[in-house]
TORBA-785968 format. One record per residue: residue number from 1; z, x, y of N, C-alpha, C in turn. Coordinates in nm, 3 decimals. Atoms other than C-alpha are relative to their C-alpha. Last residue first. Layout:
// residues N
NODE  num       nZ       nX       nY      caZ      caX      caY       cZ       cX       cY
NODE  NUM        Z        X        Y        Z        X        Y        Z        X        Y
...
END
This chain:
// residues 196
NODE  num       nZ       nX       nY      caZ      caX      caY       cZ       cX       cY
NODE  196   -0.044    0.037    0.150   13.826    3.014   -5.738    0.134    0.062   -0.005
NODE  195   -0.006    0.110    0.050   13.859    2.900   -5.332    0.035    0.032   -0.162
NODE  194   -0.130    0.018   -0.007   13.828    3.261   -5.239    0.067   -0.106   -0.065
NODE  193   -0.034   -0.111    0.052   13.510    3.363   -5.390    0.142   -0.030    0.012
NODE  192    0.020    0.004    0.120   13.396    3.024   -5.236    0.086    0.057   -0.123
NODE  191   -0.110    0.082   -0.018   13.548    3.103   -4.863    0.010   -0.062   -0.124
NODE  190   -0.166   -0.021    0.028   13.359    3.402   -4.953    0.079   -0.082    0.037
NODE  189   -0.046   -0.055    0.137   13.042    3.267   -4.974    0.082    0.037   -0.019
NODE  188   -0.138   -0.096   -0.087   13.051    3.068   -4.620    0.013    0.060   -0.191
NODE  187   -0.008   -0.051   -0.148   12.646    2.960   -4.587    0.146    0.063    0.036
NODE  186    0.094   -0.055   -0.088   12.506    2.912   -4.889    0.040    0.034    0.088
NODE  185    0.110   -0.145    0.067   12.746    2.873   -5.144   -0.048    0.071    0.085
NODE  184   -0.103   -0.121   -0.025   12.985    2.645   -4.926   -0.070    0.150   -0.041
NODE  183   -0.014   -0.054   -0.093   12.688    2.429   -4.853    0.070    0.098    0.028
NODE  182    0.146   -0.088   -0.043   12.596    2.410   -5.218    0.016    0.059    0.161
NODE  181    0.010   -0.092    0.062   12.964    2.302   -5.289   -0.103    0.099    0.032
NODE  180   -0.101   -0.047   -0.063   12.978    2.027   -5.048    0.022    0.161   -0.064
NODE  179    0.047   -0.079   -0.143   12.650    1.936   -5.132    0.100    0.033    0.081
NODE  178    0.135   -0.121    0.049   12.772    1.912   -5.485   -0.014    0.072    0.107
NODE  177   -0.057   -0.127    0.020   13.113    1.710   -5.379   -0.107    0.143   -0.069
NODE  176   -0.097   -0.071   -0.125   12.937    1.480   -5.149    0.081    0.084   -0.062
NODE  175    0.090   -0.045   -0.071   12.723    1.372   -5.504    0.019    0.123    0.118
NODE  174    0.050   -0.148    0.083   13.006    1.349   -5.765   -0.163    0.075    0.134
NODE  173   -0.138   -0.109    0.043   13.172    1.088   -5.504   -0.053    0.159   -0.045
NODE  172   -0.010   -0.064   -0.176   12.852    0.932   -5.416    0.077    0.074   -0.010
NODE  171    0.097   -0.096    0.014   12.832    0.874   -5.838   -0.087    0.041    0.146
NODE  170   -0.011   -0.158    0.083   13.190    0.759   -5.820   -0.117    0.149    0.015
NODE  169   -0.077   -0.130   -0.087   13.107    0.561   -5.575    0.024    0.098   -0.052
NODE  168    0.075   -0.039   -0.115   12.811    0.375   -5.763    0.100    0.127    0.097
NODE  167    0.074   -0.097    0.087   13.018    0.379   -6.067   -0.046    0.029    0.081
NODE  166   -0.113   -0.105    0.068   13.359    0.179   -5.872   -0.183    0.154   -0.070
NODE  165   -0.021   -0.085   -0.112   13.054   -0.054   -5.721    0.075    0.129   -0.045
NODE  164    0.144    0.024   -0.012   12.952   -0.172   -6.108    0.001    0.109    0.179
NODE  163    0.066   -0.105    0.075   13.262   -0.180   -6.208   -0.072    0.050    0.042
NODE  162   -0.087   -0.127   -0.005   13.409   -0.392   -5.941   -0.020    0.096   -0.017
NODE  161    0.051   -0.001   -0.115   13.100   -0.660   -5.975    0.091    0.149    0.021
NODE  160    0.058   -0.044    0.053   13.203   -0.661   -6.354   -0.057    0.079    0.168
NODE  159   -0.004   -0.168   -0.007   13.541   -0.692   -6.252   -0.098    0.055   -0.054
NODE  158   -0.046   -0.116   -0.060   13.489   -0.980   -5.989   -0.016    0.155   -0.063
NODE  157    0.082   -0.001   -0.103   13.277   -1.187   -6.209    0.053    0.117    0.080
NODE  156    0.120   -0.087    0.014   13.490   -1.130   -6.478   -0.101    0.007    0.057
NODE  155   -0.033   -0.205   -0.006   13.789   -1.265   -6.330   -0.119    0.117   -0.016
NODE  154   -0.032   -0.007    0.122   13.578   -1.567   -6.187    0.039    0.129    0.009
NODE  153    0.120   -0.053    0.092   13.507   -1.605   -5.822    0.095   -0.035   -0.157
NODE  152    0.085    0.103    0.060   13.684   -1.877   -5.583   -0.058    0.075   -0.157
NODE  151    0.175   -0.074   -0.018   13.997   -1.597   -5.525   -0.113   -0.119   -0.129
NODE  150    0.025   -0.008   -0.166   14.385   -1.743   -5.463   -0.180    0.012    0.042
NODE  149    0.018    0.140   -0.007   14.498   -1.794   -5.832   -0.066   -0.030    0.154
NODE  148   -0.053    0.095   -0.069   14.714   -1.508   -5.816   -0.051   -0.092    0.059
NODE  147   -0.102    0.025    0.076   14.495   -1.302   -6.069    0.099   -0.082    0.103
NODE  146    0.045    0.063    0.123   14.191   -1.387   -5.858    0.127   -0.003   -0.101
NODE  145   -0.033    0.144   -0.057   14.379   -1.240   -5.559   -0.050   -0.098   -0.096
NODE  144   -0.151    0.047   -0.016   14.445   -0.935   -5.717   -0.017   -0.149    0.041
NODE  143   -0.065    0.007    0.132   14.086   -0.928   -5.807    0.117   -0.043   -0.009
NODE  142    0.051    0.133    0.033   13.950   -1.029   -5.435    0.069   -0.008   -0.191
NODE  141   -0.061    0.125   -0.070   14.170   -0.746   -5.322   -0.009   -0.117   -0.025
NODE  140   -0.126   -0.014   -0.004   14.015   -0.483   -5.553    0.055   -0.078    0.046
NODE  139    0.005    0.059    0.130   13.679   -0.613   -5.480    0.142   -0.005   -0.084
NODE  138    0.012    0.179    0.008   13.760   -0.572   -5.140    0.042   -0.039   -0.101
NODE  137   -0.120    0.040   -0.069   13.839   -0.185   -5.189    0.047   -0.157    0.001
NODE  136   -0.123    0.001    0.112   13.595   -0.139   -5.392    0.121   -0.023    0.026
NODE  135    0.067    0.088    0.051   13.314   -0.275   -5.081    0.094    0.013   -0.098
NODE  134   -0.076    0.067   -0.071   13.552   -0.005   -4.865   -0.060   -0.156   -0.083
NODE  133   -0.167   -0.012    0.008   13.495    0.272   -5.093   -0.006   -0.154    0.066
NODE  132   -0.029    0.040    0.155   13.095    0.146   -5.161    0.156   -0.030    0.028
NODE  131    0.049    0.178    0.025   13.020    0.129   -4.742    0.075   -0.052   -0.136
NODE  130   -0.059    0.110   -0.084   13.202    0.436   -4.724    0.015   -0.097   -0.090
NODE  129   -0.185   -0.047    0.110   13.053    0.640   -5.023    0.058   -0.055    0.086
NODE  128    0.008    0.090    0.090   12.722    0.505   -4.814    0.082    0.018   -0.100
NODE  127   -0.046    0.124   -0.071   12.847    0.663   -4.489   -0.032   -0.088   -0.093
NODE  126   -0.134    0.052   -0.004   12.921    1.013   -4.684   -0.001   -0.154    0.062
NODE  125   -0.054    0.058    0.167   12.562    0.955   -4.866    0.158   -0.022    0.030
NODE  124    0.024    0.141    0.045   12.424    0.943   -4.511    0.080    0.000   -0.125
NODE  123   -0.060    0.127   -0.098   12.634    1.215   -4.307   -0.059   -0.098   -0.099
NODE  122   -0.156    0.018    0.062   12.559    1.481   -4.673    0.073   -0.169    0.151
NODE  121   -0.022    0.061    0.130   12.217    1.424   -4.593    0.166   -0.014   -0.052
NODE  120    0.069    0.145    0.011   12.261    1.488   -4.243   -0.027   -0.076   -0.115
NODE  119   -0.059    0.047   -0.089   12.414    1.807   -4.235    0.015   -0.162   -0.011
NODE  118   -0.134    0.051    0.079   12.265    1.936   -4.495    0.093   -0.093    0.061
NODE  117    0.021    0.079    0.108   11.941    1.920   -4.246    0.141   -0.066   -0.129
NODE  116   -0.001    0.104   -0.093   12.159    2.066   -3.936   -0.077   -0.119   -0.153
NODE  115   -0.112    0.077   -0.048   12.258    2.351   -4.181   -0.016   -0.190    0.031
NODE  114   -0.039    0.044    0.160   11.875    2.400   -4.326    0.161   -0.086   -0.008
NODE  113    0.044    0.132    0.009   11.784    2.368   -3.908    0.055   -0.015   -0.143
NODE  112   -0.023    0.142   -0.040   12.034    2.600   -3.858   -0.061   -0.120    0.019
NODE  111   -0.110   -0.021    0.062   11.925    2.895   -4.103    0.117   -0.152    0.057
NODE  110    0.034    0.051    0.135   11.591    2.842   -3.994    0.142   -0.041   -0.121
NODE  109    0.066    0.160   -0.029   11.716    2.903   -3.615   -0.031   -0.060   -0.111
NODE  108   -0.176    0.052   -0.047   11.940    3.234   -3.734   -0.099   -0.143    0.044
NODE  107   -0.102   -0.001    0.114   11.617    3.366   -3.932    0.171   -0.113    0.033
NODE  106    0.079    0.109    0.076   11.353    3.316   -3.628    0.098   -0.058   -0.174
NODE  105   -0.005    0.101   -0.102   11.594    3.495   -3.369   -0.020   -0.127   -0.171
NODE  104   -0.118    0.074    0.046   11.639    3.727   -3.695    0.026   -0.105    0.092
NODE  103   -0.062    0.040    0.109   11.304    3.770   -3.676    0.114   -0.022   -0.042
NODE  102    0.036    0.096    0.025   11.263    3.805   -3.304    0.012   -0.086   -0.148
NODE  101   -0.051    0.134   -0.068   11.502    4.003   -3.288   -0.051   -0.099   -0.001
NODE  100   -0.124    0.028    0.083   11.349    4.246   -3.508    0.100   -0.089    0.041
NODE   99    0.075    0.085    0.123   10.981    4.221   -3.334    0.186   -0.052   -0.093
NODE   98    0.025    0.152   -0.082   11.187    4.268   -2.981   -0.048   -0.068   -0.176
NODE   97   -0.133    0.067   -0.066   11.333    4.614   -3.117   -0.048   -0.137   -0.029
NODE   96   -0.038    0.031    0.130   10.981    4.695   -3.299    0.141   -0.032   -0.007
NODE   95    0.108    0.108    0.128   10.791    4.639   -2.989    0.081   -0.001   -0.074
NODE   94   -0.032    0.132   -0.021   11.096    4.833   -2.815   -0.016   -0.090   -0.027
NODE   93   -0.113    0.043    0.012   11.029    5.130   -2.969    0.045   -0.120    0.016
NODE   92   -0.013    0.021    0.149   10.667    5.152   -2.975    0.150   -0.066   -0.023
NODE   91    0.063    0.066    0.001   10.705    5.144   -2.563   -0.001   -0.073   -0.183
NODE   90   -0.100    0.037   -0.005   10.932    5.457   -2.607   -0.026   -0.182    0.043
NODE   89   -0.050    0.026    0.136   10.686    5.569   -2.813    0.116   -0.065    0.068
NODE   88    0.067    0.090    0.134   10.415    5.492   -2.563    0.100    0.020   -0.078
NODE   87   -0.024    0.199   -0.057   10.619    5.580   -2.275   -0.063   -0.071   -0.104
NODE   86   -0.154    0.088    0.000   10.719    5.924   -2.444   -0.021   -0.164    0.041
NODE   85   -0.083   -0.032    0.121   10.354    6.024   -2.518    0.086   -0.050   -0.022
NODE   84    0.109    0.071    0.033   10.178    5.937   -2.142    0.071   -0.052   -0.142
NODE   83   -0.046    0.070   -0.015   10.459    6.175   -2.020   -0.035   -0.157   -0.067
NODE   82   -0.162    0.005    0.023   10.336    6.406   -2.226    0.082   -0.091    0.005
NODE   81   -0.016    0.073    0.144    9.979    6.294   -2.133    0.143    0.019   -0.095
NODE   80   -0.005    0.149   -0.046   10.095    6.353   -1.732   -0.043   -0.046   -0.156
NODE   79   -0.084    0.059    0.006   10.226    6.691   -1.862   -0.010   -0.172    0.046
NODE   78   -0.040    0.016    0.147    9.919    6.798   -2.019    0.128   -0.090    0.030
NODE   77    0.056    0.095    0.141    9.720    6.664   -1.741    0.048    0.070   -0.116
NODE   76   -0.004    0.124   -0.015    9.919    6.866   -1.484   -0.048   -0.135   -0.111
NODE   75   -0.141   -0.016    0.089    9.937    7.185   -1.668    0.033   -0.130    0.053
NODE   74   -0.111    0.017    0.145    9.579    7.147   -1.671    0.116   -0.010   -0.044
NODE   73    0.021    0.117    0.009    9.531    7.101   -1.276   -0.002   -0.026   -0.164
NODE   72   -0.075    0.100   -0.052    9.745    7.372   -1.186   -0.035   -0.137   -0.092
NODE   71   -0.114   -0.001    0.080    9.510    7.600   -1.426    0.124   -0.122    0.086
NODE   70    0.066    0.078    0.118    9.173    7.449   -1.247    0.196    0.021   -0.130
NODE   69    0.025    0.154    0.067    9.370    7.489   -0.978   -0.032    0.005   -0.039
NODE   68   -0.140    0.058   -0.010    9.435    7.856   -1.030    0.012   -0.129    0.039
NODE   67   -0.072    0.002    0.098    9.108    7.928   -1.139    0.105   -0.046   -0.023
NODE   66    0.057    0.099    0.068    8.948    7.812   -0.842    0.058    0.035   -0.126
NODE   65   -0.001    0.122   -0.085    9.160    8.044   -0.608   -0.028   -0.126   -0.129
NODE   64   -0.087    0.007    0.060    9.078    8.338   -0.820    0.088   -0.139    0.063
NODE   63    0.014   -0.006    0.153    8.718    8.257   -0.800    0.173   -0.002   -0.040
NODE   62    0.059    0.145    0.058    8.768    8.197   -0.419    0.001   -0.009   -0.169
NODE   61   -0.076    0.118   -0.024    8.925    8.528   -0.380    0.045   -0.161   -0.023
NODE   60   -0.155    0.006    0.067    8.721    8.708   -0.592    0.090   -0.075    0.040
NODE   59    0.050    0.070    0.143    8.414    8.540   -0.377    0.101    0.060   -0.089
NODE   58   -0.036    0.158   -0.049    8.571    8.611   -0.027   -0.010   -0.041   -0.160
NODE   57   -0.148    0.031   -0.090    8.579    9.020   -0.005    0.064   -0.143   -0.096
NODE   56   -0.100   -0.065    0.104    8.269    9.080   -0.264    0.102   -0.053    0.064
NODE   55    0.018    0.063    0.119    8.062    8.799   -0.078    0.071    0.096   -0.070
NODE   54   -0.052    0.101   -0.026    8.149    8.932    0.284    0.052   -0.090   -0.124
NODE   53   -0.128   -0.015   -0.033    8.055    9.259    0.186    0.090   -0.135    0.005
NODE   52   -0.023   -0.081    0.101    7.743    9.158    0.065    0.126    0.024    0.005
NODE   51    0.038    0.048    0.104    7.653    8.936    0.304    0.099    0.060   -0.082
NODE   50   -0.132    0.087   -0.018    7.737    9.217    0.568    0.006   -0.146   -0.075
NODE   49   -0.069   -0.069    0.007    7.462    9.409    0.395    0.224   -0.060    0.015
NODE   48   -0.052   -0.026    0.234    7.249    9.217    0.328    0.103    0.041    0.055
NODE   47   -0.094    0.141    0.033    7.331    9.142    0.786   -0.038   -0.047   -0.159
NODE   46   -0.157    0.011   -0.054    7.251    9.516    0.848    0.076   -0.127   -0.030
NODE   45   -0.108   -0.126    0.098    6.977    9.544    0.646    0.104   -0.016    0.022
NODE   44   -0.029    0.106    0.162    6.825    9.214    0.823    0.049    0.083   -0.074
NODE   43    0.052   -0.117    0.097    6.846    9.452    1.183    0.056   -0.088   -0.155
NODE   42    0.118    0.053    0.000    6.872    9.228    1.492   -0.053    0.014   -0.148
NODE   41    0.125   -0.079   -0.002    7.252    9.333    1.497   -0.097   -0.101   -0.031
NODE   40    0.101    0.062    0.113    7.525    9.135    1.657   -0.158    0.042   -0.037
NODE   39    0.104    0.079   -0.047    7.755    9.348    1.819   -0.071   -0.080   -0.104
NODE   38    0.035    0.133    0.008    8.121    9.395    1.752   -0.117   -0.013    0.062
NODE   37    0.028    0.041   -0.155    8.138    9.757    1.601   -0.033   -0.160    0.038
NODE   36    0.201   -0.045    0.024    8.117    9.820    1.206   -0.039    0.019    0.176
NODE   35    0.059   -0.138    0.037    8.506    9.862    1.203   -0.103    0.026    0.028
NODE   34   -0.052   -0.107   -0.051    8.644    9.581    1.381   -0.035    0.124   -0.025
NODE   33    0.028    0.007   -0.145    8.339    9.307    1.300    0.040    0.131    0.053
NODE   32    0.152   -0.079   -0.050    8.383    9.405    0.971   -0.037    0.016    0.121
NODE   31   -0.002   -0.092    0.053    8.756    9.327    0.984   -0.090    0.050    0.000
NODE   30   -0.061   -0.069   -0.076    8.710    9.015    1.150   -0.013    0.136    0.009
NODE   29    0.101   -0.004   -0.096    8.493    8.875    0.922    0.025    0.100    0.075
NODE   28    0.088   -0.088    0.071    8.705    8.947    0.632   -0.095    0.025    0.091
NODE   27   -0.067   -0.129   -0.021    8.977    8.804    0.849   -0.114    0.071   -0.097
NODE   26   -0.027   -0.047   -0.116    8.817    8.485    0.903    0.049    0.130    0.006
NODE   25    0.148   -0.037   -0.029    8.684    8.475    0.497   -0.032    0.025    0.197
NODE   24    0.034   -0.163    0.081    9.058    8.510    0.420   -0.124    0.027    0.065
NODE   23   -0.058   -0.081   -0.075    9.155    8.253    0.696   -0.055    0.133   -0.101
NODE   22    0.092   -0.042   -0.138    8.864    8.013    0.571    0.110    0.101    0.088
NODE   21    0.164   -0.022    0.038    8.975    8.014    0.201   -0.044    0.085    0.137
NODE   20   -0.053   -0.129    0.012    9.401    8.012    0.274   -0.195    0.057   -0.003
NODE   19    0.011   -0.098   -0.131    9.258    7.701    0.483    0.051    0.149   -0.059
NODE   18    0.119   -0.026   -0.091    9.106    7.564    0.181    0.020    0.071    0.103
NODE   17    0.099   -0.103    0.064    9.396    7.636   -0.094   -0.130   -0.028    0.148
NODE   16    0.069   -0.090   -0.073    9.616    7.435    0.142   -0.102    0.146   -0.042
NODE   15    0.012    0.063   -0.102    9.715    7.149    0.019   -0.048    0.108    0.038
NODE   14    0.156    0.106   -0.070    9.658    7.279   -0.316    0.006   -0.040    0.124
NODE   13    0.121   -0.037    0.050    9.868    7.555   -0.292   -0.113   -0.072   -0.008
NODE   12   -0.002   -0.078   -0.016   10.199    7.393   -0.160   -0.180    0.045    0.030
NODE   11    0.070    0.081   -0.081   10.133    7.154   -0.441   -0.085    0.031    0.164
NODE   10    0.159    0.041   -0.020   10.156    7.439   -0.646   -0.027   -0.128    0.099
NODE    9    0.116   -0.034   -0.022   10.455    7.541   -0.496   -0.130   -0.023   -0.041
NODE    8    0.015   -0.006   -0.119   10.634    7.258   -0.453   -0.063    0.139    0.032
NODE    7    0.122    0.099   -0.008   10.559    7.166   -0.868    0.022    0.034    0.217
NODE    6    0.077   -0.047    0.087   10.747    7.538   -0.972   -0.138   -0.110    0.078
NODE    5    0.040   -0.120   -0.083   11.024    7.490   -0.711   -0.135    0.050   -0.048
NODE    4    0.011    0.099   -0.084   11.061    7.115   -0.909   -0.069    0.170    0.109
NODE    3    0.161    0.051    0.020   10.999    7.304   -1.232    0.007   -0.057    0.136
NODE    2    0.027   -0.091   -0.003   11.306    7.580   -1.185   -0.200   -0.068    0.027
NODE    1    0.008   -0.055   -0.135   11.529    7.329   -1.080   -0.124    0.088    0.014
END
């Protein structure tokens, strides 16, 4: 409260430091005028003189006048670099807000492309642990049916062919359970911790 009564008078003051100028130096006039008598002398002694007078009266005035804006106008430019102060740090601040979002922006997107990548390796090897399951599956069928006389191949045709898929799945099998593992590592560790 005390600064707002503080900034309406100086303003106050500047608006009108000039006419407080020309009413002082009107009444200084005045005043000689009233005492000395109002004519206008011929006599250059007489107007040093009123000079003189005029210039002690007006010129403290003015001097103290000009001091006091020049002081207005410092307490102004300290507080407009003050203010100057807070917007820059509160400017700093935010830079290093936005920078930290941005890195974990950049952290949580890196983090789902590595996802979206696992993602995808683990979709192909699970659709070629398919292909195998359902190719062992056959082979399985075509065996039974070889032992009941039903299937063109030979037994050992079938169970070498059997084998042979049976290892391949297996070794899709041991695969989809790595990157099933690595994904749990990486991305839910305590569902890990829990799991042993």
């Amino acid at each position: 409260m005390a600064r707002i009564a503080s900034n309406s008078t100086q303003n106050f003051i500047q608006r009108y430091a000039v006419i407080v100028v020309a009413v002082m130096m009107s009444m200084s006039i005045g005043i000689y005028v009233f005492n000395f008598s109002g004519n206008l002398s011929d006599d250059q002694d007489t107007w040093g003189q009123f000079g003189d007078f005029l210039g002690g009266v007006v010129n403290p005035i003015v001097g103290f006048m000009t001091i006091w804006l020049l002081t207005i106008s410092l307490k102004q430019s300290l507080d407009a670099l003050q203010q100057s102060r807070e917007e820059l740090e509160l400017t700093r601040d935010a830079v290093v807000d936005a920078r930290k979002m941005q890195e974990a922006t950049e952290n949580a997107l890196k983090k789902q492309i590595a996802i979206a990548e696992h993602a995808r390796d683990i979709d192909v090897v699970l659709s070629i642990w398919k292909s195998l399951d359902e190719k062992y599956t056959l082979l399985g069928q075509e065996y039974k049916k070889h032992k009941t006389g039903a299937s063109s191949k030979t037994g050992f045709d079938v169970l070498v062919e059997w084998n042979k898929v049976k290892s391949e799945r297996d070794l899709y099998e041991k695969i989809l359970s790595v990157e099933k593992s690595r994904l749990i590592n990486m991305y839910m560790p305590e569902c890990n911790t829990n799991s042993n």
